[in-house]
N, C-alpha and C positions, 0 to 999 in steps of 0.2 A: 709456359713462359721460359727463356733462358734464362739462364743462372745471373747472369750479367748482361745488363746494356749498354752497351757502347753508346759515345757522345752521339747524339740526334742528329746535330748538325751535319757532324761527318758522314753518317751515313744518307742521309738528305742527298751532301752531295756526290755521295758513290753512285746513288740511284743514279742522278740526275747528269752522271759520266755516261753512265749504261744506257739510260736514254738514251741518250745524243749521238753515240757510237752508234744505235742500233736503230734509230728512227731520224735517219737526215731528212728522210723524201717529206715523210708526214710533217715535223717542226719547220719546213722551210713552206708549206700549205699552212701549217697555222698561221706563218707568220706573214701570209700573204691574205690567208680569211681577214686578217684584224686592219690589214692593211687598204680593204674594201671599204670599209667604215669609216678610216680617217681620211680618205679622198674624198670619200662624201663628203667629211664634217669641210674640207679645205676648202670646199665647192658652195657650202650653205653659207661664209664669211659671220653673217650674225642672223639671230631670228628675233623679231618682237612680236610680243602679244598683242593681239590686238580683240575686236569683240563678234569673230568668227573664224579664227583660225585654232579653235580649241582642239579638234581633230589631228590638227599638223602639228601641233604641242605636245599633244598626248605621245604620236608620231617619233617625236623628237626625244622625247624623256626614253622610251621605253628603245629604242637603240641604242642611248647612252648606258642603259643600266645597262642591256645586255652586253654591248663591250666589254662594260669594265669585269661582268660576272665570267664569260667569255677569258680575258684575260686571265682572271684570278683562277679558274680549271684549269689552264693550261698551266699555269704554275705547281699547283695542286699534281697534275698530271704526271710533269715533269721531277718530280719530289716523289711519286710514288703511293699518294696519297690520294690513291681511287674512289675509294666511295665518297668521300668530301667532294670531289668536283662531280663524282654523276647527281648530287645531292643540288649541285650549285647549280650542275646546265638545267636541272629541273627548273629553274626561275627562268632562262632563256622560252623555254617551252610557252611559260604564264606570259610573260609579255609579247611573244609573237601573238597570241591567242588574245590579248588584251587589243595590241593595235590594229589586229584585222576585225575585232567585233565591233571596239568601239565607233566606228564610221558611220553603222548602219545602224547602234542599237544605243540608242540615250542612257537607260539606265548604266551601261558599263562606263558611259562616258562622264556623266556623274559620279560617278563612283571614284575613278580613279582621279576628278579634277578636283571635286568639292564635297566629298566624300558626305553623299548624300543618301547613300545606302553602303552596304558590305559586302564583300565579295564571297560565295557560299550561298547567298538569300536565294531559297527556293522559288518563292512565290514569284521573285523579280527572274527567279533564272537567271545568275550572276555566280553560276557554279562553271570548272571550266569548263566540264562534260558538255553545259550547256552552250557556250561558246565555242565549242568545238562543233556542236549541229548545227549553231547557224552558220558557221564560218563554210563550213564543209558541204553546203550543199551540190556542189559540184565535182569537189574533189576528195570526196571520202575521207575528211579530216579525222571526223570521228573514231576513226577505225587505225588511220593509219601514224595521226599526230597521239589521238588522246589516250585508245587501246593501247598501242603499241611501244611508242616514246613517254610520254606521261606516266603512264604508268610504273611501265622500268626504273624509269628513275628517279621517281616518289618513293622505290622501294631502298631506294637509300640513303633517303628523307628522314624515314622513319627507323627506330630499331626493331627489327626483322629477322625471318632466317638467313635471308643473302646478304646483308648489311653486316652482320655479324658473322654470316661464316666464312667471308672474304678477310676475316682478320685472322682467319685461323689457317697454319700453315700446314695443308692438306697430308703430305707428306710424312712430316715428323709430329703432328698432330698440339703444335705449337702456339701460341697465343703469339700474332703479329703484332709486336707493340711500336718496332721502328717502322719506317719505311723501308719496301721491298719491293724492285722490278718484278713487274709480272707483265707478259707479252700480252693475254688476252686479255688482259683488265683495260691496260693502256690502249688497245686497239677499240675496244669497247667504248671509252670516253672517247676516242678519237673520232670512231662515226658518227656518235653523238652532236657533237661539238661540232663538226662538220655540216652534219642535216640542219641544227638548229640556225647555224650562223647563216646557211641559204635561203635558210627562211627568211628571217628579220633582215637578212637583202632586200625580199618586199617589199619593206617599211621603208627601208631608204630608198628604194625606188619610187615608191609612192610620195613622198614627202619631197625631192626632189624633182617629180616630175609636178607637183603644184605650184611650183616655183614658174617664173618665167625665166626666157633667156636660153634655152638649148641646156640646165647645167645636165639634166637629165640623160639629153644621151652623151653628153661629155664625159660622165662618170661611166656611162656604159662602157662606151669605146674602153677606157682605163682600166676596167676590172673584168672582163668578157676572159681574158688568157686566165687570169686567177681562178676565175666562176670554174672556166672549163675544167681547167686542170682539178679541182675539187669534187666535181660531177664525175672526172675520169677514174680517180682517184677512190670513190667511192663505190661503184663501177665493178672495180678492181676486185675489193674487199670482199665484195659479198659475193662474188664469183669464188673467189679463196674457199670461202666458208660456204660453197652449196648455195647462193643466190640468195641464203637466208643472211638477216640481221645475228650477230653475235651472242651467241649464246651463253654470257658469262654463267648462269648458274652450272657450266660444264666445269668450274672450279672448286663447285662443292661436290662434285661425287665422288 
């Protein structure tokens, strides 16, 4: 640890200087991902329950959290406080995987409305591994949502060796107690953040297109330059990095 910590605040906002100087392209894609969401919401005007649109509910609930979790990473992000937001998109991950099981699968949809089982129950298979095979049977979710994304950033869910040794500054062999820019870390939540929020696109796409009235491809038309540029964007990155996904534990060697 150092000797002395300067004020948090302050250095919160040096980070969050450094960002900004050094990531316009990526904060003006965040700020257009978040901006997919509230078209939709401007487009849905109000929802009411009624005693079969418990799907379109569920729908509804689980884009709003992940906005707001969404939101609160990039915050997180922006401050320099990495593993708290790959901690956070991890909930993005559970509710895309919530809204696409529960359509097909009762017991998840129980669960989440009237909490008539638990999430975890083997027997019911309401684990998300589990919801990730059914969801995935055509698009290799399993592998590619629950292996790959899920996982990652469950590991900094919990305290671990990458959770822990992303606080430690590799270098002078330091205990990171402030916030500190670090390029790979922030690009790391940023793909993240990215894949997650195309996802739970889905959900708004599905939940608006049960709607009547065109709002569905209304919304398309409006957010298709966004999508693109995020898909391009994405694209990008992992060409950077060898076509692979980000390899933050290259910050603990």
């Amino acid at each position: 640890m150092p000797d002395k910590i300067p004020n948090l605040v302050e250095l919160e906002s040096k980070v969050k200087r450094t960002t900004v100087r050094k990531h316009q392209k990526e904060i003006s894609l965040m700020a257009e991902l978040l901006n997919v969401y509230t078209n939709g919401f401007n487009l849905i005007h109000s929802f009411q329950r009624t005693g079969d649109n418990d799907v379109q509910f569920v729908w509804l609930l689980m884009i709003v959290r992940s906005l707001h979790s969404m939101r609160s990473a990039i915050l997180l992000m922006l401050s320099g406080y990495y593993g708290p937001a790959l901690a956070l998109l991890r909930t993005v991950t559970e509710d895309w995987l919530i809204g696409r099981d529960c359509e097909h699968y009762q017991p998840t949809l129980d669960t989440i409305l009237y909490e008539k089982h638990r999430f975890g129950d083997k027997k019911l298979k309401l684990r998300y591994i589990d919801m990730a095979q059914r969801v995935g049977l055509k698009d290799n979710v399993k592998d590619i949502v629950y292996k790959s994304d899920y996982r990652f950033q469950s590991k900094f869910t919990h305290a671990g060796r990458l959770s822990l040794a992303i606080m430690k500054n590799q270098k002078t062999n330091e205990l990171i107690v402030a916030p500190a820019y670090d390029k790979l870390l922030f690009y790391a939540c940023c793909e993240l953040l990215m894949r997650n929020g195309l996802r739970v696109n889905e959900l708004m796409y599905a939940l608006l297109n049960s709607f009547s009235g065109g709002s569905v491809e209304t919304w398309h038309t409006m957010v298709e330059p966004a999508v693109a540029g995020i898909v391009d964007w994405l694209k990008t990155l992992q060409q950077q990095y060898g076509g692979k996904d980000i390899d933050v534990g290259e910050v603990i060697k």
